[in-house]
KEKE-3310 file (N, C-alpha, C; in steps of 0.2 Angstrom, whole numbers, plus 5000, padded with zeros to 4 digits):
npx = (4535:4529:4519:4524:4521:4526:4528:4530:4544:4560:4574:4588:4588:4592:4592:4588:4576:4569:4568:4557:4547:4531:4528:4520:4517:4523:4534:4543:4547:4548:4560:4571:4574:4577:4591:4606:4612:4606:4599:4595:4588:4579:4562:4553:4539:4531:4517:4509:4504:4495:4486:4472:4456:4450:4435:4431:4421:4425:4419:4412:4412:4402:4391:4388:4390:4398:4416:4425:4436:4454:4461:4468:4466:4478:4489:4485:4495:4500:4508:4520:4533:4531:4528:4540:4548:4544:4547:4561:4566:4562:4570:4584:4584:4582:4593:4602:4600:4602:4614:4628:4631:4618:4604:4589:4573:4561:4546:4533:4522:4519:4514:4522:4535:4546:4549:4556:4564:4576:4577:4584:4595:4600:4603:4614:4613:4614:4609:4605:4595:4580:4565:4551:4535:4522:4507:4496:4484:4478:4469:4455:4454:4444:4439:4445:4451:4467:4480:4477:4484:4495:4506:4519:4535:4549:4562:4579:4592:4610:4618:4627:4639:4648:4646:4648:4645:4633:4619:4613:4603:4605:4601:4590:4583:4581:4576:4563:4558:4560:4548:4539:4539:4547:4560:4577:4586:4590:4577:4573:4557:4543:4529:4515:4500:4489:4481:4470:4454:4454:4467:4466:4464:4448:4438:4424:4415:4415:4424:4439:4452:4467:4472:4481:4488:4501:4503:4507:4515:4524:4533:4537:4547:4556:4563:4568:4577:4585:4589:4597:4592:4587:4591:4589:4574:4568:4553:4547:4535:4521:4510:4497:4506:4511:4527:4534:4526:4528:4542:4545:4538:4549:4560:4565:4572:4561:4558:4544:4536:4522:4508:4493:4480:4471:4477:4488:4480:4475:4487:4490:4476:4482:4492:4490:4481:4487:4495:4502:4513:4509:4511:4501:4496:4483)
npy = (5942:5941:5935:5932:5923:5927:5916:5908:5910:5903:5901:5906:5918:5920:5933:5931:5923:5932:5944:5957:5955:5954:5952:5947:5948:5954:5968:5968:5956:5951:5958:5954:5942:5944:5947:5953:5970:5973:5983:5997:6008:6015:6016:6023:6023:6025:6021:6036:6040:6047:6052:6052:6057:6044:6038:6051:6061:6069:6082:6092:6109:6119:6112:6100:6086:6071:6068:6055:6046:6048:6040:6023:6004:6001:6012:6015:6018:6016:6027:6038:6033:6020:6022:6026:6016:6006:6012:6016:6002:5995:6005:6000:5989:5991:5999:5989:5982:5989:5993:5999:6012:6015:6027:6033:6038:6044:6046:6059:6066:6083:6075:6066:6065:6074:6066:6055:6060:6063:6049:6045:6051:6048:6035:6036:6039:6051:6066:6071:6080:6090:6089:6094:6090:6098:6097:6101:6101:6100:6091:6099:6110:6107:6112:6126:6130:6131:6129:6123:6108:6107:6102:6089:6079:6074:6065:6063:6052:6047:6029:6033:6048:6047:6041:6043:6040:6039:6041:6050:6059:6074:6083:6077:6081:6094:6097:6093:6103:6114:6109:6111:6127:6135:6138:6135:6125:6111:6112:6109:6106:6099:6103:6094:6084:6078:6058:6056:6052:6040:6036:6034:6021:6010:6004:5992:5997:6009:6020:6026:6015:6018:6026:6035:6033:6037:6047:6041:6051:6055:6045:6043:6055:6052:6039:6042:6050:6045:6034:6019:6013:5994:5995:5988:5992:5996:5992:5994:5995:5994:5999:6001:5999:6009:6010:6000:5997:6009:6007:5995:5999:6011:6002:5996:5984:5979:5975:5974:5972:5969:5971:5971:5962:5965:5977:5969:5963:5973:5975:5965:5966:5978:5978:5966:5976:5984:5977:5966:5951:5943:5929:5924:5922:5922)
npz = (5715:5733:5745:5761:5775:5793:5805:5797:5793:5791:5798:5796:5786:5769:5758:5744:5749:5753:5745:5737:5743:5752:5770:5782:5797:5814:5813:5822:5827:5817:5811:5818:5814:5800:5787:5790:5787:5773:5767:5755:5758:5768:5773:5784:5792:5806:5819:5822:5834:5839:5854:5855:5865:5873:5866:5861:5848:5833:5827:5814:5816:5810:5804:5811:5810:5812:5808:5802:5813:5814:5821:5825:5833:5832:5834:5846:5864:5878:5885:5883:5887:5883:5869:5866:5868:5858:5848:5849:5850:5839:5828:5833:5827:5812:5809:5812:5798:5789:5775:5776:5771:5767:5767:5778:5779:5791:5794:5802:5812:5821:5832:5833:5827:5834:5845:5838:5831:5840:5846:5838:5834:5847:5845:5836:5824:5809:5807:5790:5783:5788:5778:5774:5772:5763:5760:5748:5749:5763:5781:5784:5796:5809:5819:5824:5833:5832:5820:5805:5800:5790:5787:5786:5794:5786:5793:5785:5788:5790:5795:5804:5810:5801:5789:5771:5757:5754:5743:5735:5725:5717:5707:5705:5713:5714:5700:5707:5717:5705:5699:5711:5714:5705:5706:5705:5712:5725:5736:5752:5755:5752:5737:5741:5735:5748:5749:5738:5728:5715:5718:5734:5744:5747:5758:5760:5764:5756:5763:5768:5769:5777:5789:5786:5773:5762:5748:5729:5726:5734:5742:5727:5725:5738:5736:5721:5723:5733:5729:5717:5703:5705:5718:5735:5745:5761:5772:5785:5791:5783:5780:5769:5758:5748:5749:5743:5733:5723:5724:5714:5702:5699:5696:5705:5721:5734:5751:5762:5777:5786:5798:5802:5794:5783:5779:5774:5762:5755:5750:5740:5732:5727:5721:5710:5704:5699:5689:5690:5694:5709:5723:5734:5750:5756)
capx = (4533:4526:4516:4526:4519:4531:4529:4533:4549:4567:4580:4592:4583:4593:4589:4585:4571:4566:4568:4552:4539:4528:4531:4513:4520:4523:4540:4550:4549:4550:4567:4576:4578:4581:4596:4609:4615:4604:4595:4600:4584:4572:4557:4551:4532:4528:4511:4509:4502:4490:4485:4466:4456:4446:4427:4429:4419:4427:4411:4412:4408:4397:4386:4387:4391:4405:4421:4429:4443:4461:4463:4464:4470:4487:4490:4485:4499:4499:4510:4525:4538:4529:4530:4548:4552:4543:4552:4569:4568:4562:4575:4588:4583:4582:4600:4606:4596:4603:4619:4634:4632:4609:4599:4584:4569:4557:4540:4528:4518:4521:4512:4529:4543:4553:4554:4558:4572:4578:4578:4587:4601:4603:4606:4620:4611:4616:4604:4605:4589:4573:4561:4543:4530:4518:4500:4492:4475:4476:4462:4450:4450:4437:4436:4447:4455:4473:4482:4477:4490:4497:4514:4522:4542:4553:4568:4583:4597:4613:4618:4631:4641:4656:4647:4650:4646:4625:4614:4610:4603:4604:4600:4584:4580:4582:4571:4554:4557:4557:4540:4534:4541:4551:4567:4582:4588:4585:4572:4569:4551:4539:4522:4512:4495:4489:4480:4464:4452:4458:4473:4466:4461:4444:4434:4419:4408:4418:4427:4446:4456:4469:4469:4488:4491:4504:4501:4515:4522:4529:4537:4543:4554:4560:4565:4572:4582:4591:4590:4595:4589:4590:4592:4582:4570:4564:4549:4547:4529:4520:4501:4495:4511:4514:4532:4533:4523:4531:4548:4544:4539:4553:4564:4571:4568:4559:4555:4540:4533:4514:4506:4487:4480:4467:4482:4491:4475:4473:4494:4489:4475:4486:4498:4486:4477:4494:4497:4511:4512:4512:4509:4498:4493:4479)
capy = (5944:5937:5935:5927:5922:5928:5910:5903:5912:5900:5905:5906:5919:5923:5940:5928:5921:5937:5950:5959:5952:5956:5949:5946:5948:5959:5971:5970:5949:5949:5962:5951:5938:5946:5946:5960:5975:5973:5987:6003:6014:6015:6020:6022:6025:6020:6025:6044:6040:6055:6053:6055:6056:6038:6040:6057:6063:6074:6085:6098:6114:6123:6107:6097:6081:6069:6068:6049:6047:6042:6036:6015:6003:6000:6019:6017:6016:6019:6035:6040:6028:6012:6021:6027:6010:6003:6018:6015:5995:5997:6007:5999:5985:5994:6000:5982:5978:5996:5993:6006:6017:6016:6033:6033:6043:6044:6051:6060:6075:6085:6072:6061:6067:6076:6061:6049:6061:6064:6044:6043:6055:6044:6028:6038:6041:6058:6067:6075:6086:6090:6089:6097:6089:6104:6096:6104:6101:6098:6091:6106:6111:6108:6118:6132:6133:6130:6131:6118:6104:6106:6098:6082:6080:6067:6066:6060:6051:6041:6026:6036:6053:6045:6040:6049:6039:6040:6041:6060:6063:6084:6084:6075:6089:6100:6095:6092:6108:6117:6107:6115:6133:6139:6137:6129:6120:6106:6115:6102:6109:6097:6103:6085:6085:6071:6054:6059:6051:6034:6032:6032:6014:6010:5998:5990:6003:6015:6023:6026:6011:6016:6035:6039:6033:6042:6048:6042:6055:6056:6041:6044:6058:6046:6034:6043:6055:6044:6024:6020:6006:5992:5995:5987:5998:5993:5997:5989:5996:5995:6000:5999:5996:6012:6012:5994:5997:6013:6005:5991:6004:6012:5998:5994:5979:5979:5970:5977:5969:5972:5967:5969:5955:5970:5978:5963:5961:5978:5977:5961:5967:5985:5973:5964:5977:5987:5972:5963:5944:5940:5922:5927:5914:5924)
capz = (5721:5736:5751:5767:5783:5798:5805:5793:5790:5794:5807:5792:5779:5763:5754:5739:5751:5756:5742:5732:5746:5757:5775:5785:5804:5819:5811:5828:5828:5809:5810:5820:5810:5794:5789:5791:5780:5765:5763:5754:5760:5771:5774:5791:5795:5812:5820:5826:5842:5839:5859:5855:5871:5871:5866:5859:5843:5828:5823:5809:5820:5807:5800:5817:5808:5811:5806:5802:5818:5809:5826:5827:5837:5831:5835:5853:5867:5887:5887:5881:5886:5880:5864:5863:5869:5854:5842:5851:5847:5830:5827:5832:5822:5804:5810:5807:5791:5784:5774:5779:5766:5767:5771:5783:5779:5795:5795:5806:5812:5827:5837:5837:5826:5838:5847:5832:5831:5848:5850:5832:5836:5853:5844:5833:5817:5809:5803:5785:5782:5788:5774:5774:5766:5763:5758:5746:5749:5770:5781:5786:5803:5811:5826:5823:5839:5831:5815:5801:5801:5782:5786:5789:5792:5786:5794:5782:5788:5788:5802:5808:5806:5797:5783:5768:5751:5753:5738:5733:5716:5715:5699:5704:5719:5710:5696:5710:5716:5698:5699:5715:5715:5700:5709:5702:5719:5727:5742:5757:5755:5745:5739:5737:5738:5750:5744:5735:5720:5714:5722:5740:5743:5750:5762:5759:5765:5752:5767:5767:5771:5781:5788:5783:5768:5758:5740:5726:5721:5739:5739:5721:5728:5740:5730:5716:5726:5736:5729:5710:5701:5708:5725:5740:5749:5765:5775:5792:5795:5777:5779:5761:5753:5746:5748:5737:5724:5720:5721:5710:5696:5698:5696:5714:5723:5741:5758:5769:5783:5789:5805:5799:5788:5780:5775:5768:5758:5750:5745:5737:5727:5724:5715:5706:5699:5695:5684:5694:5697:5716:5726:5739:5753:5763)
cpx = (4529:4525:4519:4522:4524:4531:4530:4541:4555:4571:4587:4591:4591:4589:4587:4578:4566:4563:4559:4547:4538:4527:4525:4517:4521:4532:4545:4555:4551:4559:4572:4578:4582:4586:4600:4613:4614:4600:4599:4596:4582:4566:4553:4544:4527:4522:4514:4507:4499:4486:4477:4463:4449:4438:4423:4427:4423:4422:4416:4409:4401:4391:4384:4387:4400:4410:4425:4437:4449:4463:4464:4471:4477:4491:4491:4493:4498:4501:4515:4531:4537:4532:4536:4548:4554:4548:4559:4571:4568:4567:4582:4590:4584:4589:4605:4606:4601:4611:4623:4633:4622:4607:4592:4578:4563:4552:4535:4527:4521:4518:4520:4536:4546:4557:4557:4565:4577:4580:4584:4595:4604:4608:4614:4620:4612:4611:4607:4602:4585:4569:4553:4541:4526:4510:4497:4488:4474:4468:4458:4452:4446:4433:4439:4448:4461:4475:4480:4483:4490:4503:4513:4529:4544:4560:4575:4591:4603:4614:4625:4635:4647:4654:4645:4648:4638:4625:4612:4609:4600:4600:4592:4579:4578:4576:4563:4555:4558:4550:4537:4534:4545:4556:4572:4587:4585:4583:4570:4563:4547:4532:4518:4505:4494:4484:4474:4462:4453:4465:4471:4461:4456:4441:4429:4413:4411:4422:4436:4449:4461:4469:4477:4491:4494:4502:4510:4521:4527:4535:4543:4548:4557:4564:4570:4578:4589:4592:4594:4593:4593:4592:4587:4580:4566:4560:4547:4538:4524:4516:4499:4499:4514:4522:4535:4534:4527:4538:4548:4542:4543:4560:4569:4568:4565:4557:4551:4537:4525:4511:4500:4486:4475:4470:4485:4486:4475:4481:4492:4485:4476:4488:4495:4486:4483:4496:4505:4508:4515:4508:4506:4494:4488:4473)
cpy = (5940:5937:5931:5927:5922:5923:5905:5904:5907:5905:5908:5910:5922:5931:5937:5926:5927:5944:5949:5955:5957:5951:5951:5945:5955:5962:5970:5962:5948:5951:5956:5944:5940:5946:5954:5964:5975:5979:5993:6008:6011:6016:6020:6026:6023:6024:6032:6045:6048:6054:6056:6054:6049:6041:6046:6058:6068:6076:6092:6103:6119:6119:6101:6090:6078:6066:6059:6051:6043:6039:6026:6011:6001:6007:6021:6016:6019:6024:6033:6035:6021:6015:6022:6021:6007:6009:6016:6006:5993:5999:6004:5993:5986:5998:5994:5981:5984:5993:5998:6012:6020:6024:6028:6037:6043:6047:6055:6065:6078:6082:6067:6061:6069:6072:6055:6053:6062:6056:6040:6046:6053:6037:6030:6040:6047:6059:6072:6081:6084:6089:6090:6095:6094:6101:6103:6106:6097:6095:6097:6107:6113:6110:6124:6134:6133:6132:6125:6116:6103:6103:6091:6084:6074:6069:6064:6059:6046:6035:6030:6042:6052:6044:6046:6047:6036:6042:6046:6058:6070:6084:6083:6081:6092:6101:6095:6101:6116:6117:6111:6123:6136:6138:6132:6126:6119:6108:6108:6106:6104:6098:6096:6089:6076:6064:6056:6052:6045:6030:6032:6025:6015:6006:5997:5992:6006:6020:6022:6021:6011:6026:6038:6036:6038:6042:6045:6044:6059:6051:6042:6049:6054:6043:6037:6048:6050:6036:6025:6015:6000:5990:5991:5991:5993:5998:5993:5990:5998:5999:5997:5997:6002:6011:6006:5994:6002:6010:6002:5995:6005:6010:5995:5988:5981:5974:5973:5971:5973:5967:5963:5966:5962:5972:5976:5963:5965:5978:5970:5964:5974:5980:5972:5968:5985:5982:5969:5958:5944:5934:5928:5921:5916:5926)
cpz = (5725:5743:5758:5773:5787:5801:5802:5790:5794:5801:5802:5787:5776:5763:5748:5742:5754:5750:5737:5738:5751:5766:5778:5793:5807:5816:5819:5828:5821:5807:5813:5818:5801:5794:5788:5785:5773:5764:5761:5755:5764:5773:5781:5791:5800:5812:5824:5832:5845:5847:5859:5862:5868:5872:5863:5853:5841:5826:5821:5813:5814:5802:5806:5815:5811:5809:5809:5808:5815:5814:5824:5830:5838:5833:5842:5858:5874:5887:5882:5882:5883:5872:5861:5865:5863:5848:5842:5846:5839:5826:5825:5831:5814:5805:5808:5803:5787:5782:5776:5776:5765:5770:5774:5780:5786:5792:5798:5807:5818:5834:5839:5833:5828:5842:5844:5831:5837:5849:5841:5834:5846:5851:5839:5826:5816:5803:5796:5783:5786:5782:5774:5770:5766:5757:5756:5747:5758:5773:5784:5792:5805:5816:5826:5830:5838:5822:5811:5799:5794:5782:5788:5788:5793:5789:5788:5785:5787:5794:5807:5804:5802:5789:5777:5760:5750:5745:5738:5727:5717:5712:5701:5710:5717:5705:5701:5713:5709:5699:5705:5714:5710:5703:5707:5708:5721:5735:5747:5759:5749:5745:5737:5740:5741:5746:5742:5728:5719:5718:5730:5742:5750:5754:5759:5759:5762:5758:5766:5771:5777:5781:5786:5778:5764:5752:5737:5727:5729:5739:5732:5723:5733:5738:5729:5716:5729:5737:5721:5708:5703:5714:5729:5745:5754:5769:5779:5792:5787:5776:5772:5757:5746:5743:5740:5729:5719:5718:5715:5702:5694:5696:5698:5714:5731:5746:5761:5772:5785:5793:5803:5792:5782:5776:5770:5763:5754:5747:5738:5728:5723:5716:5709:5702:5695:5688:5684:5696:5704:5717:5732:5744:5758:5759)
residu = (UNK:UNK:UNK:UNK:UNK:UNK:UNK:UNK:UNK:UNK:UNK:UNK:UNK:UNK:UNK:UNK:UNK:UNK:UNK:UNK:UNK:UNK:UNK:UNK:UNK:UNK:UNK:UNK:UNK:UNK:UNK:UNK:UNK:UNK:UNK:UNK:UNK:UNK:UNK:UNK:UNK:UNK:UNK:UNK:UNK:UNK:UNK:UNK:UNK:UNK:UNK:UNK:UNK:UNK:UNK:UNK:UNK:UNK:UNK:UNK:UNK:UNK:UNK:UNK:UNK:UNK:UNK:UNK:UNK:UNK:UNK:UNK:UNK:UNK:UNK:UNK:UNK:UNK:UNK:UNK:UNK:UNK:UNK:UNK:UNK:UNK:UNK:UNK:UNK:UNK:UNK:UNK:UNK:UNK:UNK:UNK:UNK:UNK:UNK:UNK:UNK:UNK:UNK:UNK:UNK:UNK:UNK:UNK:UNK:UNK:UNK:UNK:UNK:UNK:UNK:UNK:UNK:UNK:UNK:UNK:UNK:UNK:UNK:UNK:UNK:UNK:UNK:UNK:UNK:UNK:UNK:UNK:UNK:UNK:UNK:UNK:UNK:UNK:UNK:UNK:UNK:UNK:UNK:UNK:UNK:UNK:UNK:UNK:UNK:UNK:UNK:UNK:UNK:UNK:UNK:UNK:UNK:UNK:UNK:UNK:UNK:UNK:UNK:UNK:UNK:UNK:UNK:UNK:UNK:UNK:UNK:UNK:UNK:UNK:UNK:UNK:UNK:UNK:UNK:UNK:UNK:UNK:UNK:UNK:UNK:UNK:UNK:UNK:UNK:UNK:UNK:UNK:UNK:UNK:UNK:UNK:UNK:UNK:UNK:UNK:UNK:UNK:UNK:UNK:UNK:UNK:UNK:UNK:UNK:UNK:UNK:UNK:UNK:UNK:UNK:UNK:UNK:UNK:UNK:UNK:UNK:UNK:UNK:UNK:UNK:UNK:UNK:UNK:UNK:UNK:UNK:UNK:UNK:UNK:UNK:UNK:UNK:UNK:UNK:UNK:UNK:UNK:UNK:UNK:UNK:UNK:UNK:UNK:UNK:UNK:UNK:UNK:UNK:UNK:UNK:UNK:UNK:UNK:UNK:UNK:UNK:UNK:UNK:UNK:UNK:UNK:UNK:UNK:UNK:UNK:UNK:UNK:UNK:UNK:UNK:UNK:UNK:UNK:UNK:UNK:UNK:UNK)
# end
């Protein structure tokens, strides 16, 4: 495994040159050189574009302390069209990279996944499922003007309505929901709890690294639902490198791309302290 710099990458990349790393670069400039039809997933986690208002404080209303903002700058955008623009191009970049036969998984809250679908089902993507994440252990809400935001949805799809010879494992559906609800089918309802304890990576001040990191065992249903061994899983938009590492367990191969160098650094020493040999030049 290995650390690439996005200027440092050729005009001619291989999938030998590319496979099992980590790619340091902006995903829109990095996508359009890669080369086409290699992936057999995807994993899609762009930013949420949570629309916070600039300069506004989250305070805990019943101890009047505050509340860390998941907000950061890579999240900000002018309005709505700059960000579908960026969602639309992305897109229809990891459309190229997807082999014929590749699913999609999108992800986001009800800040920007109806338009991650609406601009997916423009480009000709056919969608297969919604899927509810249902957070077990949500974050609080803290003014109790609303309803406590316990979901997330992934979208799942394919590059178009023709294809027909995707990657299911039932058997494996079916099995996670056993594990959440007693149910012997596979429910597009997953109960995960979010990342907690040891697995959520820390800053320097002990503070939580990135504010959306996924937990595993999200991921591993991904994965092992609809990759098999083997496979290469891509993730254009990496943060911590969840989707990777889990691959790499799992016994996939994978490409992500990350913008922030912070980033890069905590996949680095994820790796590391997983007990995986990577080159790393940062």
């Amino acid at each position: 495994m290995k650390v690439l710099r996005a200027d440092e990458l050729g005009e001619n990349i291989r999938l030998d040159d590319i496979i099992d790393s980590i790619i340091w670069g902006d995903c829109l400039e990095v996508m359009r050189k890669l080369p086409a039809e290699i992936a057999d997933m995807v994993f899609f986690d762009p930013p949420y574009f949570l629309q916070l208002p600039d300069k506004k404080k989250l305070i805990r209303w019943y101890v009047r302390t505050e509340v860390e903002s998941p907000e950061r700058d890579w999240d900000r955008f002018s309005s709505f069209e700059e960000y579908d623009a960026f969602i639309r191009e992305a897109l229809m970049l990891v459309k190229r990279i997807m082999k014929p036969n590749a699913t999609i998984w999108a992800i986001g809250t009800y800040h920007n996944i109806f338009r991650i679908g609406k601009i997916m089902q423009d480009l000709g993507f056919w969608i297969l499922n919604d899927v509810i994440w249902f957070k077990r252990n949500p974050m609080p809400n803290w003014l109790n003007v609303r309803f406590t935001n316990a979901t997330e949805t992934l979208i799942w799809a394919v590059k178009d309505k023709n294809v027909k010879n995707y990657t299911f494992h039932a058997d494996i559906a079916r099995r996670f929901t056993i594990e959440d609800f007693g149910i012997k089918i596979g429910l597009s309802v997953w109960r995960i709890p979010i990342c907690m304890g040891k697995e959520r990576l820390k800053d320097e001040r002990g503070r939580r690294l990135h504010p959306t990191q996924k937990p595993e065992k999200l991921l591993e249903r991904v994965i092992l639902v609809s990759t098999d061994e083997g496979d290469l899983v891509f993730d254009p938009m990496a943060g911590t490198g969840t989707t990777g590492y889990v691959a790499k367990r799992l016994g996939r191969h994978f490409v992500m791309i990350e913008k922030e160098e912070i980033y890069v650094k905590a996949m680095v020493k994820r790796f590391k302290a997983g007990n995986y040999s990577i080159e790393a030049y940062i």
